[in-house]
C-alpha positions in Angstrom: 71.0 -68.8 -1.2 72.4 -68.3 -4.7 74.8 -70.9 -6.2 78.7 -69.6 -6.8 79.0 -68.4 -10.2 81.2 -71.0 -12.4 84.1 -69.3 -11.7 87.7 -70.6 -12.1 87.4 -71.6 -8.9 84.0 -73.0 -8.6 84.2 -74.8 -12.6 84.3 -78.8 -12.0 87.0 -80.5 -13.7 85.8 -82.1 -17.1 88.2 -84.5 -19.1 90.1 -84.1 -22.2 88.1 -86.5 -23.9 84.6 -84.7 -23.0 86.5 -81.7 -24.0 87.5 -82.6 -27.4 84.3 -84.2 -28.5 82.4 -80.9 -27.2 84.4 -78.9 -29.5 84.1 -81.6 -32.1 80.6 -81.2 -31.7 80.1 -77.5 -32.2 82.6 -77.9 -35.7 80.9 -80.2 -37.3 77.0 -78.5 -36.1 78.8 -75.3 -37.5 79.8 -77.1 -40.9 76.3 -78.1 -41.0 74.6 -74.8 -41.5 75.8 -74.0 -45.0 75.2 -77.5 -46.2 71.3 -76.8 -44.1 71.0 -73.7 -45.8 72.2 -74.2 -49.3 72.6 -77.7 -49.5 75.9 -80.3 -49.7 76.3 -79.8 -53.8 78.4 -76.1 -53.0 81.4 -78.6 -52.0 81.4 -79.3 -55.7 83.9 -76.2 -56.4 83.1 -77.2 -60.3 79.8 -76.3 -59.6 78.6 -73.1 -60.7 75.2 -73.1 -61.6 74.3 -72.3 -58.1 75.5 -69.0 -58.2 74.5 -68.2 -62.1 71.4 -69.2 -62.6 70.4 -66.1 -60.2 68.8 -67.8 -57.2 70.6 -65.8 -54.9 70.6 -62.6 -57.1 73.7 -60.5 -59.0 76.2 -60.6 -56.0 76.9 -64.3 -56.6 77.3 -63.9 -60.8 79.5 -60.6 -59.7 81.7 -63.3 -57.8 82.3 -65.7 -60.5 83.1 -63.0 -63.2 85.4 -61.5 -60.8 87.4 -64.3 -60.0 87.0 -65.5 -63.8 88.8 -62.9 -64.9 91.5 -62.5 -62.1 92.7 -66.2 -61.9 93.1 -66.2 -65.9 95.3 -62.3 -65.7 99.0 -62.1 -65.5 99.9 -60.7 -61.7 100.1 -57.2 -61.0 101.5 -54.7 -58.6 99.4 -54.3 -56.4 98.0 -58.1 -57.0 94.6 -57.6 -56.4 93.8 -55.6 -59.7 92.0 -57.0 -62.0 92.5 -55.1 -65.0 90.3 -57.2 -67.7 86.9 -57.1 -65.8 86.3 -53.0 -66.5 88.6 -52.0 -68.7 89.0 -48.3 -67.7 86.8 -49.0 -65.3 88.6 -51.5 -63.7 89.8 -51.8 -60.3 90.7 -54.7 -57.7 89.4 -58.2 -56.4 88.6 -56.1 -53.2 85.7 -54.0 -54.6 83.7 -57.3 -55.5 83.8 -58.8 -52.6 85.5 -62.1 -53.6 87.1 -62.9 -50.5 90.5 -61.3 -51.4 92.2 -63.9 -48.5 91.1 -67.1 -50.8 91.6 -65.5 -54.6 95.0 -64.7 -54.0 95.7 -68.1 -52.5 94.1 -70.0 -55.5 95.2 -68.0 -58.2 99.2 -68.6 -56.7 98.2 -72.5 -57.3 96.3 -72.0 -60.6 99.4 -74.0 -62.0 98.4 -76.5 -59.7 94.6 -77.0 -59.2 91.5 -75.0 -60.9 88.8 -74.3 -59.0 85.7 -72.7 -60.8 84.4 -71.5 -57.4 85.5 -71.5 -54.0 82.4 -70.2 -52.0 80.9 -73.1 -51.2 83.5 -74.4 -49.3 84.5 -71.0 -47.8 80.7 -70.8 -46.2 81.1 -74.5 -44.5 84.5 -73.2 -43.1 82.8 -70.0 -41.9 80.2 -72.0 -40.3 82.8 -74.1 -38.7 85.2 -71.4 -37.6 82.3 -69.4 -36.0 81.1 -72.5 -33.7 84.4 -73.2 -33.1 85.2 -69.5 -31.6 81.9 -69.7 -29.8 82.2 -72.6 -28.3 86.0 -70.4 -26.8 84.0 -67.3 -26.5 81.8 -69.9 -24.0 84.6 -71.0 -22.5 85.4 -67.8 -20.7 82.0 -69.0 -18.9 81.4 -72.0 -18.3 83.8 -75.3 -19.1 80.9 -77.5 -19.1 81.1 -79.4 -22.7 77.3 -79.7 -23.6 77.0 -75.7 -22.7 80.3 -74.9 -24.9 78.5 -77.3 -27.4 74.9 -76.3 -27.5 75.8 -73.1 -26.9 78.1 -72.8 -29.8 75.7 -74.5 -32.0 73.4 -71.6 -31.3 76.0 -69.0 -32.6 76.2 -70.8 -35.6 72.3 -71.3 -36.3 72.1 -67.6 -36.3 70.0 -65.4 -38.9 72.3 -62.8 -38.6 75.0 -65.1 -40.0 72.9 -67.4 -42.4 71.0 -64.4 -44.0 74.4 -63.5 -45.7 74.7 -66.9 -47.5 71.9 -65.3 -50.1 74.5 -63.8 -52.0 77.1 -61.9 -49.7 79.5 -64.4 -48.8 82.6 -62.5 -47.2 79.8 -61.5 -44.7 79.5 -64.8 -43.5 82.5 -64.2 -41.6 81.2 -63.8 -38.7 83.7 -65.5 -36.7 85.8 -62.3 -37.2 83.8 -60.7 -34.4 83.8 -63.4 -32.0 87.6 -63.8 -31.7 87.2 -60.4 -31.4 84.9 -60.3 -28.5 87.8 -63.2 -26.6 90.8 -61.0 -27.2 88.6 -58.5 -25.4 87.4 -60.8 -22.9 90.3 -62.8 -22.1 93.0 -61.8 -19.3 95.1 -60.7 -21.6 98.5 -61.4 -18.8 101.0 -63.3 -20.3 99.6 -63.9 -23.8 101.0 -62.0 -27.5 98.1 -60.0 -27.3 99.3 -57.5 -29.7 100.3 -60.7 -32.2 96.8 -62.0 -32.3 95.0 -58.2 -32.9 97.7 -58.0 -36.0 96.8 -61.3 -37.2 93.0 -61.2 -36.8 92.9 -57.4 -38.2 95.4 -58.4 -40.8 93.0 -61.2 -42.4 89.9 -59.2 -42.0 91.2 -56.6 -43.9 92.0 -59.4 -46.4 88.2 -60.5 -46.4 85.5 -57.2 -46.0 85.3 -53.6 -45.0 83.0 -53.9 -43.1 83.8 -57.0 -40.6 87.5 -55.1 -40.9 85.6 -52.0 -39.6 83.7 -53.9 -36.6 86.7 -55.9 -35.6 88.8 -52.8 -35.5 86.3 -51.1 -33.0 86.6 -54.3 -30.8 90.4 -53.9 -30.8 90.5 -50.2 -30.2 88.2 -51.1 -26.9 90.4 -53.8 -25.9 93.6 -51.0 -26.5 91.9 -48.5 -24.3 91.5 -51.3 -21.5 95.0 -52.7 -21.3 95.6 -49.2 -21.0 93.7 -48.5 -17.8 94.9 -51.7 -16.4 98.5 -50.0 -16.4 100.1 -51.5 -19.8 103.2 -49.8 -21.1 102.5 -47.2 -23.8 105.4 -47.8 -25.3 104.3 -51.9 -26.0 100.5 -50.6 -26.9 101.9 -47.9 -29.2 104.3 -50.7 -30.4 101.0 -52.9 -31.3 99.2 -50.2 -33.1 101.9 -49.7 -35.6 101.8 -53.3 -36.1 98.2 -53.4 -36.9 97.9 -50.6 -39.0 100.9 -51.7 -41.1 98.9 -55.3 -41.0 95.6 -53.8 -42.2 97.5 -51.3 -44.8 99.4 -54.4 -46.0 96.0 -56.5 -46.4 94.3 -54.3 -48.1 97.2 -53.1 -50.5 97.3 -57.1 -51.5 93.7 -56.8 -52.2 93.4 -53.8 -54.2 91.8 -51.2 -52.4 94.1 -48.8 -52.6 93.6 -48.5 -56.7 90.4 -46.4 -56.7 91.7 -42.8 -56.6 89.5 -40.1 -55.3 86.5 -40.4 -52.6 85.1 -44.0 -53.0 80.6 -43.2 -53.2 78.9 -45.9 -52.8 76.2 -47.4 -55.5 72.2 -46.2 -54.5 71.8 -44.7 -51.4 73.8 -43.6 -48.8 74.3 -43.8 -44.9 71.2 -43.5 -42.9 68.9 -45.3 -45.6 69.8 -48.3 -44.7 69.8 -48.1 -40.8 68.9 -50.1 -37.9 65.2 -50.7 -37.1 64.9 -50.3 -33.3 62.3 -53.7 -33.7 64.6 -55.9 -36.4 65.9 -58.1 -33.9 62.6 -59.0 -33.2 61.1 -59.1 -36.5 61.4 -62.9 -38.2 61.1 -61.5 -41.8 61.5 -64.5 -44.0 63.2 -66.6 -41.5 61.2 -67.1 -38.6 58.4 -69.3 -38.3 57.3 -69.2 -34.2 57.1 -65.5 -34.1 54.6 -62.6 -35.9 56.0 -60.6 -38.6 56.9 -56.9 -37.2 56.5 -53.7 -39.1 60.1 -52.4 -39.6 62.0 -50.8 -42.1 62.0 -53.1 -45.7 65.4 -52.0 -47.5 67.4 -54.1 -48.7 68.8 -55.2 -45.3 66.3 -56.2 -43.7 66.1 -59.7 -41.8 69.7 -59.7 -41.3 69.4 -58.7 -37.4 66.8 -61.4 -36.7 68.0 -63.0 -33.7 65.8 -66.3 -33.6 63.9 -67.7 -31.0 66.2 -70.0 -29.3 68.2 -67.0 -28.8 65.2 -64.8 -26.9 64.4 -67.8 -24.9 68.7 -67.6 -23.7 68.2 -63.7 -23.2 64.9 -64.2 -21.3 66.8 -66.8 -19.0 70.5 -63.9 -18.7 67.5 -61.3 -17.4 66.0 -63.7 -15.3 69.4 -64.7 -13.7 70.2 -61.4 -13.2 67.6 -60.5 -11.5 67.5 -63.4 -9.0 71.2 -63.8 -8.2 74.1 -61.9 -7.3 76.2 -61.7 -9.5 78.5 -58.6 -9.7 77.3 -57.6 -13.3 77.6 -53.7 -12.6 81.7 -54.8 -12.0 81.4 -56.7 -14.9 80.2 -54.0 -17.1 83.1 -51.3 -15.4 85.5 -53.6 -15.9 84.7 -54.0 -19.4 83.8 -50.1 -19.7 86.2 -49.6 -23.0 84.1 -52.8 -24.8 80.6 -52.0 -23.6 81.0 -47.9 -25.1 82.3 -49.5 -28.6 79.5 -51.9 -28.5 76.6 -48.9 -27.9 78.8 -46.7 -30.9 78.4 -49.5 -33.5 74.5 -49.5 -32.0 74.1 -45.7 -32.4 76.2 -46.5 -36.3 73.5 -48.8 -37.2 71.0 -47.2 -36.1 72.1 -44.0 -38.1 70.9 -40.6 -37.8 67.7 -41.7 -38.6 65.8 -43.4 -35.9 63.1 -45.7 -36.5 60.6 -47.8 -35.0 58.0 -49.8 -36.4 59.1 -49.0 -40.0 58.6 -45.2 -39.2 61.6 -42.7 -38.9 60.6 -40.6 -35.2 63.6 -38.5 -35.4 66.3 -37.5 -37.7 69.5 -35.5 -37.3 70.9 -33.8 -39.9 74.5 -34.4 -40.3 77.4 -32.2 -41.5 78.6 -32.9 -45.0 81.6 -34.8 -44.4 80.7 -36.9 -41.5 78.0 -37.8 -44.1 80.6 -38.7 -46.7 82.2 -40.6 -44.7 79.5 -42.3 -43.1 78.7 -43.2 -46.8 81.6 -45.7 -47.3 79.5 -47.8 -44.7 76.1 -46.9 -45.6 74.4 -50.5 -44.8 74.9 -49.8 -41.6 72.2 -52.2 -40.0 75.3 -54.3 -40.1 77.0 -52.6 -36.9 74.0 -54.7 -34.9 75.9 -57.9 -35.2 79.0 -57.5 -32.4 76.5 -56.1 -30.1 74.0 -59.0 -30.8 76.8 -61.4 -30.1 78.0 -59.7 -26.9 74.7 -60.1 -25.5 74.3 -63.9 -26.6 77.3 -64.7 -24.8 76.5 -62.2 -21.6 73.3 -64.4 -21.3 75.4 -67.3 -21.1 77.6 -66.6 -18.6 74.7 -65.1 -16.7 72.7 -68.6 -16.9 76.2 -70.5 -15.9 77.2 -68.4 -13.1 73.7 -68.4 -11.6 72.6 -72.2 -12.2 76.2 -73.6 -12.9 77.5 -74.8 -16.2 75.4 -78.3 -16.4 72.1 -76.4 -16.0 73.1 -74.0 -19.1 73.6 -76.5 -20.7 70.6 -78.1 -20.9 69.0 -74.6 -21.2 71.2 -74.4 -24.2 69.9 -77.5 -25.8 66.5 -76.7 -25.5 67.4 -72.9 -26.7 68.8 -74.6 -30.0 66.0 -77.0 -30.6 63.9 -74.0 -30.0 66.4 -71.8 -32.9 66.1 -74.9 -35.6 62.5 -75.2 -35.2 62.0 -71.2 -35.6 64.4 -70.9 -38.4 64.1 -74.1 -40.3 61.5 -72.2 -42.7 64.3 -69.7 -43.7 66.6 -72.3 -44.0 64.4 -74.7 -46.4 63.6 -71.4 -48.8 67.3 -71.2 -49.0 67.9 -74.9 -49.9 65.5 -75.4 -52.2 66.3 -72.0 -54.8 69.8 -73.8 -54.6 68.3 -77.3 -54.9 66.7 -76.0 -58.1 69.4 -74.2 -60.2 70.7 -76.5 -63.1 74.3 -77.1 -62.7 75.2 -75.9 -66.1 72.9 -72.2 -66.8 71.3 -72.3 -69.8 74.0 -69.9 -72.3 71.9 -66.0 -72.4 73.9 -65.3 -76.0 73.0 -68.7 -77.8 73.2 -67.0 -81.1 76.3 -68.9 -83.7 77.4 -64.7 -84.4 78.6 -64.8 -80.6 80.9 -68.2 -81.1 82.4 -66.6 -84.4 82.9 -62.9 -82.7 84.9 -64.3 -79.8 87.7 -65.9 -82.3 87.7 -62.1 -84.0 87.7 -59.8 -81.4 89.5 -59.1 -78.1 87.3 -57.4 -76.0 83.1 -56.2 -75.6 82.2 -52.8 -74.6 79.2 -51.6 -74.0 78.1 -48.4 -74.8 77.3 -46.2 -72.7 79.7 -47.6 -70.2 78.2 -48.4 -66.8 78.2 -49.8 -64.0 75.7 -52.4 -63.4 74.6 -51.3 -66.3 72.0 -53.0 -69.5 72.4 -56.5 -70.4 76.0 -56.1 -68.1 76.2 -59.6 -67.0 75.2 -61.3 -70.4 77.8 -59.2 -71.9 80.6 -60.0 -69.0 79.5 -63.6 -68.8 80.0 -64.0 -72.7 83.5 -62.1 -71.9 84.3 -64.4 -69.0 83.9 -67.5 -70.9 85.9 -66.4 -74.1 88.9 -64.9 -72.9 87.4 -61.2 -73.6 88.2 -58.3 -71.7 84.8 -56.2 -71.1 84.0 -52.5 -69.4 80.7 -54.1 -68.9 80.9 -54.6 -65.0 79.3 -54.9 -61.7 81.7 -53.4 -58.6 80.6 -52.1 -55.3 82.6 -48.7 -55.6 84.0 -47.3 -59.2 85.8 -44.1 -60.1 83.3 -42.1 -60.9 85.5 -39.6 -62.9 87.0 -42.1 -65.0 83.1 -43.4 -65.8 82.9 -40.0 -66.8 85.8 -40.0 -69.0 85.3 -43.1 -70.7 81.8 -42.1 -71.9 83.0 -38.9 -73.6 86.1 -40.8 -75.0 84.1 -43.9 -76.9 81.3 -41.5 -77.6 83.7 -38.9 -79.0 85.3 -42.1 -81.5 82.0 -43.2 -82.5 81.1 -39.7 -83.7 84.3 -39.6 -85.6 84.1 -43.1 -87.1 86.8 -44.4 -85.3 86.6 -47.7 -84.6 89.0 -49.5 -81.9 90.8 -52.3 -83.6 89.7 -55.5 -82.2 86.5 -54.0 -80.1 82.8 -55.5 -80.7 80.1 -53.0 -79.2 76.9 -53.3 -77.5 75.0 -50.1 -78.0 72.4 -49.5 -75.1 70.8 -46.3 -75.8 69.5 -44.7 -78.8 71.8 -42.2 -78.5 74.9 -44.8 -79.2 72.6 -46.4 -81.9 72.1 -43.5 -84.2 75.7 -42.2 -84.0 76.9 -45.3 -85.4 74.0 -46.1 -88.0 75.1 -42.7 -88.9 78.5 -43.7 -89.5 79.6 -47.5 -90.4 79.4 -48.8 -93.9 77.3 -51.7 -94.2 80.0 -53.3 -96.8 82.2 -53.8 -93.9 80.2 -53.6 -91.0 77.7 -55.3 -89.1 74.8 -53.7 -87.0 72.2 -56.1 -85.9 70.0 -56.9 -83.4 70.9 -60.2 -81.8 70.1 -62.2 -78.7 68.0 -58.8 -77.4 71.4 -57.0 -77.6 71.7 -54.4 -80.4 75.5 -55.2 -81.6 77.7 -53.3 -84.0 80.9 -55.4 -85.3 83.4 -53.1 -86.8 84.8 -55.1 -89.9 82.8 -58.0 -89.5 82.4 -58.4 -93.4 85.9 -58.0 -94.1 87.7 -61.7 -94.3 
């Protein structure tokens, strides 16, 4: 006969103390998997060579130049904007994905402490908040400690989550979607419901679009199912005020707002970057245990790797499922609202586009401005995650109400063992490109003419304005450290128009020989280069080549 599912009814009694040092536990194995992955010197938050020397790619430099510029700039209405880093071009802390939540935060205490980068410690606390909320998410299952423990420990030593670490750091936030998943999974009788969606939807809209996007999905699910189980309409209407004015609030702070116009993303757009129907099985770079799949190779890829330890957990939900009774098909009514938004961020990811085995087998051709909308989410592969999730923590509550919570337990254990032997591969790549980068980066403009033309000038543009453009972060870098402002930039969305304006603006004074006081130029194209050779007078002017960067200094022989 099978055993009672751990139920409230059926769950033994565990002490405080066991309690406490289970969640304890899954903290500090959370912690852990930042320092694992990129090792303990990103506490350092004077530090920065780890993101500059380009282990981790652009995004990381992006970050610093950001947040260079914003904590130095006088505040602003809204405060997000950041009007030195872009010039014209400029926009908000929110379109570089700085983690809007913390640079706000630190640049009110600039007075008080200086912090060259706070990323490294924002990834430990995202590895801690996410075991922490998955060792709650557990406990809607099971109260035994080691399964809340191991279990949450397994959440945390996820690809999924870890793969973001390489350079997208709000992304880490995983833990977003888990206290999504228990507002949606608690009974929701007697608690502020509606003051915990405001909050959580408040701060993601404070941290990235598209874990704001996600956790919105979740709340709409749990909205629809307090509606069926009788809530007033008046209270739930009440609560969605409140959480769009939360979410309109957070992302006014941040700066989102300031782009005017339809945002278009850089490269390609939705359904490029979609779901693999074989990712989650395909280790990529960070599975050792496991063959390499065929599957789509964009830019995403890896990120839906689910690990091992994880399949060995899913194996053990179907197999409980199977042999036990227990009620899943009420489960999954009851839960009807959660279970559709789950299969729609599926069908997002996947995209219009379905593939298998790194081939597309069908695609549907979507109307213009579903596409454009689509667009502002275009790395859509991402939608995987609260699904991925919701089917890690299914399998646990399967395992505990068919074997009881002391059982999972130990099932969990051996699951994690199973995850760190799979993924410590992944996680030793990681560690050593950060191992590796010198603390200080070696200066790209060594030149003296650079030291001398930051006391005489006030900002660097380069010309053609771009974004992510030549030589853009030597230029910004040199910027950064020297109090200049720059247009030479890297942001994830820009307005295109006012690119457009700008290049027929300096192009048009170049052509006319007028020279904007206090501006040095990088020219980037030939096209710049022979307007101006055309034009300055070499008595006054300089136009050299230096450092790789062709540079023309209005009035640079003028003392």
């Amino acid at each position: 006969m099978a055993r009672p599912p751990d139920s409230l009814a059926a769950r033994p009694a565990h002490s405080g103390t066991a309690m406490a040092l289970s969640l304890l536990a899954a903290v500090l194995a959370g912690a852990a998997v930042a320092i694992l992955a990129l090792g303990p010197r990103i506490l350092d938050t004077s530090d920065v060579g780890w993101m500059l020397a380009g282990p981790l790619g652009p995004d990381p430099v992006a970050y610093w130049l950001a947040w260079t510029f914003f904590r130095r700039a006088p505040w602003t209405l809204p405060p997000g904007l950041n009007p030195a880093y872009g010039l014209e071009l400029a926009s908000a802390i929110f379109y570089v994905d700085v983690v809007p939540l913390l640079a706000l935060a630190l640049k009110a205490l600039r007075d008080v402490v200086s912090v060259e980068q706070y990323w490294g410690p924002w990834l430990v606390a995202c590895g801690a908040l996410q075991a922490g909320l998955a060792w709650r998410l557990i406990g809607l299952a099971t109260r035994a400690p080691l399964a809340r423990a191991a279990g949450a420990a397994l959440f945390a030593f996820q690809p999924m989550m870890i793969n973001r670490m390489g350079g997208h750091f709000a992304l880490v936030a995983h833990w977003l979607l888990l206290a999504g998943l228990v507002l949606c999974l608690r009974d929701p009788a007697g608690r502020r419901q509606g003051l915990a969606w405001t909050l959580l939807l408040g701060t993601a809209a404070l941290i990235n679009a598209y874990l704001l996007a996600m956790t919105a999905a979740l709340w709409a699910a749990d909205l629809v199912a307090r509606g069926r189980s009788g809530r007033r309409l008046a209270a739930r209407a009440g609560e969605a005020v409140a959480v769009v004015a939360a979410v309109a609030f957070g992302l006014w702070l941040g700066g989102f707002f300031s782009l005017p116009g339809p945002l278009k993303p850089i490269g390609p757009g939705y359904g490029a970057i979609g779901l693999d129907l074989l990712a989650p099985f395909d280790p990529v770079e960070w599975g050792r245990l496991l063959p390499a799949l065929p599957t789509l190779r964009h830019w995403e890829h890896g990120g839906s790797y689910l690990g091992a330890g994880s399949f060995l957990l899913l194996g053990a939900g179907i197999a409980a499922l199977l042999t036990g009774r227990l009620g899943w098909r009420t489960a999954l009514a009851r839960h009807a609202p959660l279970v559709v938004a789950l299969l729609a961020m599926l069908a997002f990811a996947v995209t219009n586009r379905v593939a298998v085995a790194g081939h597309v087998i069908a695609e549907v051709p979507l109307p213009a401005l579903v596409q454009r909308c689509a667009d502002l989410l275009r790395a859509s592969e991402r939608f995987f995650w609260p699904l991925a999730y919701a089917m890690l923590f299914a399998a646990v509550a399967a395992v505990a109400a068919r074997w009881g919570g002391r059982r999972a337990g130990l099932l969990l254990v051996g699951a994690l063992a199973l995850q760190l032997a799979d993924i410590g591969g992944g996680l030793a790549r990681y560690r050593a490109l950060v191992a590796d980068a010198p603390r200080t980066p070696s200066e790209r403009l060594a030149d003296p003419f650079w030291g001398e033309a930051a006391r005489r000038y006030v900002r660097i543009r380069a010309v053609p304005a771009g974004n992510l453009g030549a030589h853009w972060e030597e230029i910004a870098r040199f910027a950064a450290l020297h109090g200049l402002a720059t247009d030479a930039i890297y942001h994830s969305r820009i307005d295109r128009e006012a690119l457009g304006r700008l290049r027929l603006s300096v192009t048009a004074a170049l052509e006319a020989g007028r020279w904007e006081p206090g501006t040095l130029y990088v020219l980037r194209d030939e096209e710049s280069l022979a307007i101006v050779a055309a034009r300055f007078d070499p008595a006054r002017d300089l136009l050299a080549r230096i450092d790789g960067l062709t540079v023309f200094a209005p009035g640079w022989h003028v003392r």
